[in-house]
Every structure is written in C-alpha cells, then in structure tokens.
PyMOL Python script that loads the backbone (N, CA, C, O; Angstrom):
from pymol import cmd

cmd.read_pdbstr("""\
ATOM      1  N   UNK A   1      -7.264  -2.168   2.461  1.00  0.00           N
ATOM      2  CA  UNK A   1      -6.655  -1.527   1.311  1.00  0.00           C
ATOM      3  C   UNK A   1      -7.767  -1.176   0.331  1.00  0.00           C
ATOM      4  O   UNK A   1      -8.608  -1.992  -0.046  1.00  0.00           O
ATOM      5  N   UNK A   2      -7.717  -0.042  -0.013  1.00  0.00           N
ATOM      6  CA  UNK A   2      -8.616   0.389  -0.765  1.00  0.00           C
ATOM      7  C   UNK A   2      -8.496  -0.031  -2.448  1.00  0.00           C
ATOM      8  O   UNK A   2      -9.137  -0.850  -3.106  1.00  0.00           O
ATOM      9  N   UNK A   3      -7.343   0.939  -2.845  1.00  0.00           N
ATOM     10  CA  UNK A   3      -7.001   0.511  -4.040  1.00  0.00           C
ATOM     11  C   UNK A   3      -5.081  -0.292  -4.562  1.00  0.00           C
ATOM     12  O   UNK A   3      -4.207  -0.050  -3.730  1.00  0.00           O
ATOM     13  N   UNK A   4      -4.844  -0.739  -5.240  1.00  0.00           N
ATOM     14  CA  UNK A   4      -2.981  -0.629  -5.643  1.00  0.00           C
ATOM     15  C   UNK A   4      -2.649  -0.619  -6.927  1.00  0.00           C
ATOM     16  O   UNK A   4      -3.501  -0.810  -7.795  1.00  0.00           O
ATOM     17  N   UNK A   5      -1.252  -0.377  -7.233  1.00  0.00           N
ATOM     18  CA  UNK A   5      -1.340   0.064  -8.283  1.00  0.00           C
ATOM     19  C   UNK A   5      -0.779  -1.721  -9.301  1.00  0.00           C
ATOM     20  O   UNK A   5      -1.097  -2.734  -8.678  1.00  0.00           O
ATOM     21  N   UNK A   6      -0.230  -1.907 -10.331  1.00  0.00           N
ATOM     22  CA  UNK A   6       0.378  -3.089 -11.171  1.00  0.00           C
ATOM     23  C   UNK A   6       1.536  -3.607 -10.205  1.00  0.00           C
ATOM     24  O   UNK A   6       1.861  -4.736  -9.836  1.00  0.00           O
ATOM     25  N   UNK A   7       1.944  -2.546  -9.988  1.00  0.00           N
ATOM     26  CA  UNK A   7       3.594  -3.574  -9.189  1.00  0.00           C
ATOM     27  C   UNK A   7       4.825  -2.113  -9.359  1.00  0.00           C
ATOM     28  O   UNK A   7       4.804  -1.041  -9.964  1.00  0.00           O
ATOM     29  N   UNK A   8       5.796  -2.815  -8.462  1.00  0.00           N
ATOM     30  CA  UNK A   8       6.938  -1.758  -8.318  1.00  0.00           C
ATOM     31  C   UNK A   8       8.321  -2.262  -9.410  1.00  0.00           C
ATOM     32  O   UNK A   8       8.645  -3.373  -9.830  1.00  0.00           O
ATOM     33  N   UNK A   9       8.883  -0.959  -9.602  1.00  0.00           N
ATOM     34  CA  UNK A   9       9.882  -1.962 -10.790  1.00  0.00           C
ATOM     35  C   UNK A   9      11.108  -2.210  -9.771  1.00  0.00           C
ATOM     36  O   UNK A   9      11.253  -1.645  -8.686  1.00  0.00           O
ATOM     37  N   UNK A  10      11.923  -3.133 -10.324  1.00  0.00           N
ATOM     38  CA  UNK A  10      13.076  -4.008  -9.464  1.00  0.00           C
ATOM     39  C   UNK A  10      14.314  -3.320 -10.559  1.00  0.00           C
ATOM     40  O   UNK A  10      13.913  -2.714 -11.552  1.00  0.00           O
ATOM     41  N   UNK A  11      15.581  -3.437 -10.346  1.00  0.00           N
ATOM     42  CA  UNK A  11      16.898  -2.464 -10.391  1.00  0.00           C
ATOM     43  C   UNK A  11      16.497  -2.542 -11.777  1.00  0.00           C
ATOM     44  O   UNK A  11      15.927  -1.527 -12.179  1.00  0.00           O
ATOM     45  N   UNK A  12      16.657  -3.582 -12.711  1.00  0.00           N
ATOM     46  CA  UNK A  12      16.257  -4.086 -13.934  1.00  0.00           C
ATOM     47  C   UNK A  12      15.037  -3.555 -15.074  1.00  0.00           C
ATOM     48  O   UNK A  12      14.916  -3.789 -16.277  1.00  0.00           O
ATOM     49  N   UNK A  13      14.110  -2.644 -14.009  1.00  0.00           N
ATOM     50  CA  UNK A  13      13.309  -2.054 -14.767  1.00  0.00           C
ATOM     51  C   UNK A  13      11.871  -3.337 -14.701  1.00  0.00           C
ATOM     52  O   UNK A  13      10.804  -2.969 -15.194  1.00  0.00           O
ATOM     53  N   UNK A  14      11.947  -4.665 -14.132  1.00  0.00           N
ATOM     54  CA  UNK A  14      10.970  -5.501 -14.675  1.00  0.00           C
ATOM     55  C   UNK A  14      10.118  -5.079 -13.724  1.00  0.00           C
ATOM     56  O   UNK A  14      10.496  -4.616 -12.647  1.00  0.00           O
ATOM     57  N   UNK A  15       8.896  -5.218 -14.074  1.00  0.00           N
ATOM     58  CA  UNK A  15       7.648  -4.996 -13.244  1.00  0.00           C
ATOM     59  C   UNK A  15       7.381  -6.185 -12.130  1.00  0.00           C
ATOM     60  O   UNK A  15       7.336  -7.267 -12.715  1.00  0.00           O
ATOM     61  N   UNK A  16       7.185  -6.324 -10.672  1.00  0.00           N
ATOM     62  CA  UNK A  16       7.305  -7.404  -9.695  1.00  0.00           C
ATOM     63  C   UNK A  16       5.821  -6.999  -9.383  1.00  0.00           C
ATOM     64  O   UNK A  16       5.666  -5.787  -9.237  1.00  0.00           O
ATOM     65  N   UNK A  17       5.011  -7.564  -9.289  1.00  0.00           N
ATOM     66  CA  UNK A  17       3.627  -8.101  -8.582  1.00  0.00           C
ATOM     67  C   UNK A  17       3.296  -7.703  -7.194  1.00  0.00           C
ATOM     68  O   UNK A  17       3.541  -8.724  -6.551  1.00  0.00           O
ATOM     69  N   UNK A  18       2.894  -6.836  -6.400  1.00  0.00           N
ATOM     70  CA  UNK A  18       2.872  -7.011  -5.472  1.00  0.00           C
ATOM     71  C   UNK A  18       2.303  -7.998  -4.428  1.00  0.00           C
ATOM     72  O   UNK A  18       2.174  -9.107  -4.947  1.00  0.00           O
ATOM     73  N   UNK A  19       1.926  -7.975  -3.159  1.00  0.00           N
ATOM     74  CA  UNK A  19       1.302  -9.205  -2.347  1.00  0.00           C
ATOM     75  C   UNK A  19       0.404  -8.995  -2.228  1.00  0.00           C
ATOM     76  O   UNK A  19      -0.262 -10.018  -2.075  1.00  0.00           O
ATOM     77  N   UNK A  20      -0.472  -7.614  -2.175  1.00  0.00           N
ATOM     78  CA  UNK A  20      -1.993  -7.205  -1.203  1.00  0.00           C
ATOM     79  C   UNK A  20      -2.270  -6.791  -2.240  1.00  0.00           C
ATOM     80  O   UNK A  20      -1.737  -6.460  -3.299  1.00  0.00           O
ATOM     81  N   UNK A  21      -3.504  -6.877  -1.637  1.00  0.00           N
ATOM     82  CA  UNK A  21      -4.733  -6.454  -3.167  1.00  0.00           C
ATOM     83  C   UNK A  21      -5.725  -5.881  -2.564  1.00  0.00           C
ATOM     84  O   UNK A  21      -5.778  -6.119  -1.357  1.00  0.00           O
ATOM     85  N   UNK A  22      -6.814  -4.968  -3.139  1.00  0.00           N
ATOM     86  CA  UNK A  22      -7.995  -4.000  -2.651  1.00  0.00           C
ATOM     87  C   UNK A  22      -8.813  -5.343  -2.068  1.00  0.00           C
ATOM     88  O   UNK A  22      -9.042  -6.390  -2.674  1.00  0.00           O
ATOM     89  N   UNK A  23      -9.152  -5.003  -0.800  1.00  0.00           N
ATOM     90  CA  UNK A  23      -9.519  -5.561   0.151  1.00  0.00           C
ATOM     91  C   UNK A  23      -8.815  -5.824   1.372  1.00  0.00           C
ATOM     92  O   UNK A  23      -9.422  -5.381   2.347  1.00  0.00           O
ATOM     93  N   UNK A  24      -8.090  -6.209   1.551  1.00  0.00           N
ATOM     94  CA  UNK A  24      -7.050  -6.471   2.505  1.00  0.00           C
ATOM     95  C   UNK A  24      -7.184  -5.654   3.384  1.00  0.00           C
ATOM     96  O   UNK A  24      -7.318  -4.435   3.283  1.00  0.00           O
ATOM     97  N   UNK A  25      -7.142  -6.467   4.519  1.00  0.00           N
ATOM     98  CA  UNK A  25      -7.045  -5.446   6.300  1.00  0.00           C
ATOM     99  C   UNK A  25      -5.084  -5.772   6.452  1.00  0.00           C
ATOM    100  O   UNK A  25      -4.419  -6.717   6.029  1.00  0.00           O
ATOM    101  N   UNK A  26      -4.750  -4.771   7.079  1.00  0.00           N
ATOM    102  CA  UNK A  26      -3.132  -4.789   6.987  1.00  0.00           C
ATOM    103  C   UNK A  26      -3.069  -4.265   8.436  1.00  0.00           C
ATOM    104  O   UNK A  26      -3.993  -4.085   9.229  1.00  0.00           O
ATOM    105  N   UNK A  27      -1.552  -4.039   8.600  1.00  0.00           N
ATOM    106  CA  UNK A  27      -1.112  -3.750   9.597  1.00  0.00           C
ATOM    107  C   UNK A  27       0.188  -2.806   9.705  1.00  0.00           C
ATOM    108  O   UNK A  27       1.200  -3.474   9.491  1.00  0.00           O
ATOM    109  N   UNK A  28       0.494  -1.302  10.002  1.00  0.00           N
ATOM    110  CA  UNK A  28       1.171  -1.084   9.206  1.00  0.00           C
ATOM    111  C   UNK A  28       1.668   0.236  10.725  1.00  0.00           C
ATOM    112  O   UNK A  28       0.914   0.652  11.605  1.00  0.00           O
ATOM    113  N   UNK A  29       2.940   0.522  10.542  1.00  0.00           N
ATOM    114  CA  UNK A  29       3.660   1.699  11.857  1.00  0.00           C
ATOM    115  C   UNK A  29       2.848   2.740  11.896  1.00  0.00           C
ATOM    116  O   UNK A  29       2.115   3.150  10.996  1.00  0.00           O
ATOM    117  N   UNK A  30       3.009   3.190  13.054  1.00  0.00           N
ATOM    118  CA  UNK A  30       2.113   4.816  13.537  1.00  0.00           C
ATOM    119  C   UNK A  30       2.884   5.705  12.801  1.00  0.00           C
ATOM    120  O   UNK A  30       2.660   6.868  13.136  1.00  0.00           O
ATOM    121  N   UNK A  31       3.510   5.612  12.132  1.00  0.00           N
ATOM    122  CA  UNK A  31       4.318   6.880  10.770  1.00  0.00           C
ATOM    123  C   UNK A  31       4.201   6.949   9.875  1.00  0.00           C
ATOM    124  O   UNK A  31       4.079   7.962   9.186  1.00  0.00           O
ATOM    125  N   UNK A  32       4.202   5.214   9.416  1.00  0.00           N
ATOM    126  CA  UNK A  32       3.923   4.907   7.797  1.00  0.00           C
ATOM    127  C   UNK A  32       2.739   6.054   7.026  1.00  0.00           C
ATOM    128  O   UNK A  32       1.703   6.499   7.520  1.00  0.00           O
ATOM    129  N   UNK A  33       3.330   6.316   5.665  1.00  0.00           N
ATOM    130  CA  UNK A  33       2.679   6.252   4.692  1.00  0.00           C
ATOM    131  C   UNK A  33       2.656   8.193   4.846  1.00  0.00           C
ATOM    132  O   UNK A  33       3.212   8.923   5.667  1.00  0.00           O
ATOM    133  N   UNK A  34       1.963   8.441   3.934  1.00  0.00           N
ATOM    134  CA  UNK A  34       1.223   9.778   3.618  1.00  0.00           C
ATOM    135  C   UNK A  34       0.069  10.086   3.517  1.00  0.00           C
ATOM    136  O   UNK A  34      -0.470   9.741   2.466  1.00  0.00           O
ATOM    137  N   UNK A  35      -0.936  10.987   4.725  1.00  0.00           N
ATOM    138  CA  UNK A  35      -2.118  10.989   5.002  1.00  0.00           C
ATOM    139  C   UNK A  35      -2.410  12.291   3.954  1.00  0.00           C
ATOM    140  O   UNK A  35      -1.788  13.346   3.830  1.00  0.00           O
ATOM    141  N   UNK A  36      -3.921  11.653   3.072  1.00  0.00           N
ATOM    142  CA  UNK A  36      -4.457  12.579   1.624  1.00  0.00           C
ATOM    143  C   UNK A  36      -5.640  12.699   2.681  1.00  0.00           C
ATOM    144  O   UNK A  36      -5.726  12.177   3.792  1.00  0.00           O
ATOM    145  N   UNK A  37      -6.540  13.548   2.003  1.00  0.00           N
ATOM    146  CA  UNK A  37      -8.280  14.043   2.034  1.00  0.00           C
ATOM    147  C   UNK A  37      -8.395  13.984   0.529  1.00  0.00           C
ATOM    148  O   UNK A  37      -7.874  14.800  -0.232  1.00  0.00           O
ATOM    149  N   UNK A  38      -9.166  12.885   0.148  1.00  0.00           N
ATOM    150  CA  UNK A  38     -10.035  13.036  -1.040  1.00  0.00           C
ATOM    151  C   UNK A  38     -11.633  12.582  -1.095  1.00  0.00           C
ATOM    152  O   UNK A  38     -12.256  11.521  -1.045  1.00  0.00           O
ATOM    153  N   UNK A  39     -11.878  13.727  -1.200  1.00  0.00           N
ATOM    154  CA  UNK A  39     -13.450  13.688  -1.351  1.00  0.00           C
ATOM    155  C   UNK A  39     -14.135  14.206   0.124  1.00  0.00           C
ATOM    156  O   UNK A  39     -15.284  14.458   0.486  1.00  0.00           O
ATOM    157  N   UNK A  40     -13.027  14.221   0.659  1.00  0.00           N
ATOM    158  CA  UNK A  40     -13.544  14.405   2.496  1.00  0.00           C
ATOM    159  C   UNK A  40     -13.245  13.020   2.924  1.00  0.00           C
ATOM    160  O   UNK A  40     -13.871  12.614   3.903  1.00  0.00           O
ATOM    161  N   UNK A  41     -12.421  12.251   2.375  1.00  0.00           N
ATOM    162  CA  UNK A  41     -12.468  11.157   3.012  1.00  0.00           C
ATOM    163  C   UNK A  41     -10.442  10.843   3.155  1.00  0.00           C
ATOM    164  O   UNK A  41      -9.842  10.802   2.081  1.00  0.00           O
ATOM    165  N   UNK A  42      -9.653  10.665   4.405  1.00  0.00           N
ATOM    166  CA  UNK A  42      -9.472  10.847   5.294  1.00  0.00           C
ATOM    167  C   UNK A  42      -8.538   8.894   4.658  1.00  0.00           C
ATOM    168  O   UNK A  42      -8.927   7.730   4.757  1.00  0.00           O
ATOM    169  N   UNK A  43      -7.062   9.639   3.973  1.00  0.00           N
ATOM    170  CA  UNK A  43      -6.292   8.076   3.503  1.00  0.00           C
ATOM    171  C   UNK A  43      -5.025   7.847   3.217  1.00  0.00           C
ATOM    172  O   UNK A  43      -4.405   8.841   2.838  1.00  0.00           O
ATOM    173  N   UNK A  44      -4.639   7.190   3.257  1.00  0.00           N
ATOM    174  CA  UNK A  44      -3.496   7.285   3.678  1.00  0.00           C
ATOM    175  C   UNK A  44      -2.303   6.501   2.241  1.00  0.00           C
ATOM    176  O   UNK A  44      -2.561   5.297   2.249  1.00  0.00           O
ATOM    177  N   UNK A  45      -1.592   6.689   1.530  1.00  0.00           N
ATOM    178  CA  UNK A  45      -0.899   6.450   0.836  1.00  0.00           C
ATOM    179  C   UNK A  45       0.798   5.885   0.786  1.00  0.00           C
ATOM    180  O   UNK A  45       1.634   6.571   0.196  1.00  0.00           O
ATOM    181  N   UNK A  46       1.054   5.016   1.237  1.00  0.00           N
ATOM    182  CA  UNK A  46       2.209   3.776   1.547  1.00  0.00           C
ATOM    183  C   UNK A  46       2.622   2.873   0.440  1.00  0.00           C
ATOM    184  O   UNK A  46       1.906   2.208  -0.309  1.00  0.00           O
ATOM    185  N   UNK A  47       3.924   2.981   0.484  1.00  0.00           N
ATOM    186  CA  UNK A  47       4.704   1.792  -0.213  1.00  0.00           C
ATOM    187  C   UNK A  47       4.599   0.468   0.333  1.00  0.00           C
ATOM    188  O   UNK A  47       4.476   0.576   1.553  1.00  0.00           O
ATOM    189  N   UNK A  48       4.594  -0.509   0.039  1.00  0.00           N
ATOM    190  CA  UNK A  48       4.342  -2.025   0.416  1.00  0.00           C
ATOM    191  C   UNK A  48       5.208  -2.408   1.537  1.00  0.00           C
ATOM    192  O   UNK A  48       5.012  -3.034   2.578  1.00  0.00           O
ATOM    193  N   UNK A  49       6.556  -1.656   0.828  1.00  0.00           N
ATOM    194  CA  UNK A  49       7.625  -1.941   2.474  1.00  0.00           C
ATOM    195  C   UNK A  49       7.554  -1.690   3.648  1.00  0.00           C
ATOM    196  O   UNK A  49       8.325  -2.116   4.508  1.00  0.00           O
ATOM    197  N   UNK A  50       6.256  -0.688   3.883  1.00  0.00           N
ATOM    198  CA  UNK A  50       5.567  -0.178   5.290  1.00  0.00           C
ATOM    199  C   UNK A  50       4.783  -1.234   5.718  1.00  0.00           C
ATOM    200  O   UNK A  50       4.840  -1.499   6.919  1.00  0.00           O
ATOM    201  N   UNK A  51       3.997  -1.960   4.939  1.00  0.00           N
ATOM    202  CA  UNK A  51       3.497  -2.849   5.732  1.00  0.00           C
ATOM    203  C   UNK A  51       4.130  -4.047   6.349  1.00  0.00           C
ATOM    204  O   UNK A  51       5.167  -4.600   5.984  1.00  0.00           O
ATOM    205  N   UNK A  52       3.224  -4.415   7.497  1.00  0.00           N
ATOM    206  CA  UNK A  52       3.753  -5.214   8.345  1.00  0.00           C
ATOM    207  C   UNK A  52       3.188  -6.432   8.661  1.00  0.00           C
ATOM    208  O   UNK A  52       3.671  -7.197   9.496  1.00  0.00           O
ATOM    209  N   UNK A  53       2.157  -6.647   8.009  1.00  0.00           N
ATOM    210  CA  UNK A  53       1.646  -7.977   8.225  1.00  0.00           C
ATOM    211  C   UNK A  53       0.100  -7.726   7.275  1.00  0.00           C
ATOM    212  O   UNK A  53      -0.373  -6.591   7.327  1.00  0.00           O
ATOM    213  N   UNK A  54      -0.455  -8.523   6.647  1.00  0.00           N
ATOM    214  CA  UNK A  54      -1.677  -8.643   6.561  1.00  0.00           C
ATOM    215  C   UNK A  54      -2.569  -9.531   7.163  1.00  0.00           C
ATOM    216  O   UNK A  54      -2.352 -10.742   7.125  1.00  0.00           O
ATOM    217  N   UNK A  55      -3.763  -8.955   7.836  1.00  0.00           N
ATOM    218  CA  UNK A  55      -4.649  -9.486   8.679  1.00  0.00           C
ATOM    219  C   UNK A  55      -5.415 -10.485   7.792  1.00  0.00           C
ATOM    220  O   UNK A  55      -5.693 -10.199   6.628  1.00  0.00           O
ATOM    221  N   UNK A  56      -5.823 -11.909   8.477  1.00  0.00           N
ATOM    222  CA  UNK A  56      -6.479 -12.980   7.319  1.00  0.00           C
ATOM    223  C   UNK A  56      -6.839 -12.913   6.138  1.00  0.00           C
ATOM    224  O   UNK A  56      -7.287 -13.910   5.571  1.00  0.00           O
TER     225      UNK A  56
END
""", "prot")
cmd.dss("prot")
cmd.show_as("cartoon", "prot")
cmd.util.cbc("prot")
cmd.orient("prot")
C-alpha cells in the first residue's frame, strides 16, 4: 500500500479508522479496485472492502 486516506464514514457520519496503513503488502481479487497512471507509474485505487487479507 502506497498511501490511505483518515478513515471511511459509518451510517452516522462518524469517522472509523481503517486497518492497513502505507506499507502493507495485501492481497486483493483480479477485479478489485481502479487502475490510475500517475507519473508513469502504473496503481491501482480500492476501497478496504476489496481487500482480502494482509500479508505479515
């Protein structure tokens, strides 16, 4: 994981924390997410609910 953002809001509006943080190796479906080019560099942009496991 490159970068994330504060957290997602819950029905309530409160801000929830997410689990992964910049660094993290993950694991995530051959569909997930939305593939960007920024800078020439080649990334991919996903909600937390796509992932599927984080690696150690």
């Amino acid at each position: 994981i490159v970068a994330v953002c504060s957290g997602a809001r819950d029905e309530s509006g409160k801000v929830v924390a997410l689990d992964v943080k910049a660094g993290d190796r993950i694991l995530f479906g051959k569909w997930s997410g939305t593939e960007v080019k920024i800078d020439g560099e080649d990334l991919l942009i996903m909600k937390e609910a796509d992932i599927i496991g984080i690696i150690g």
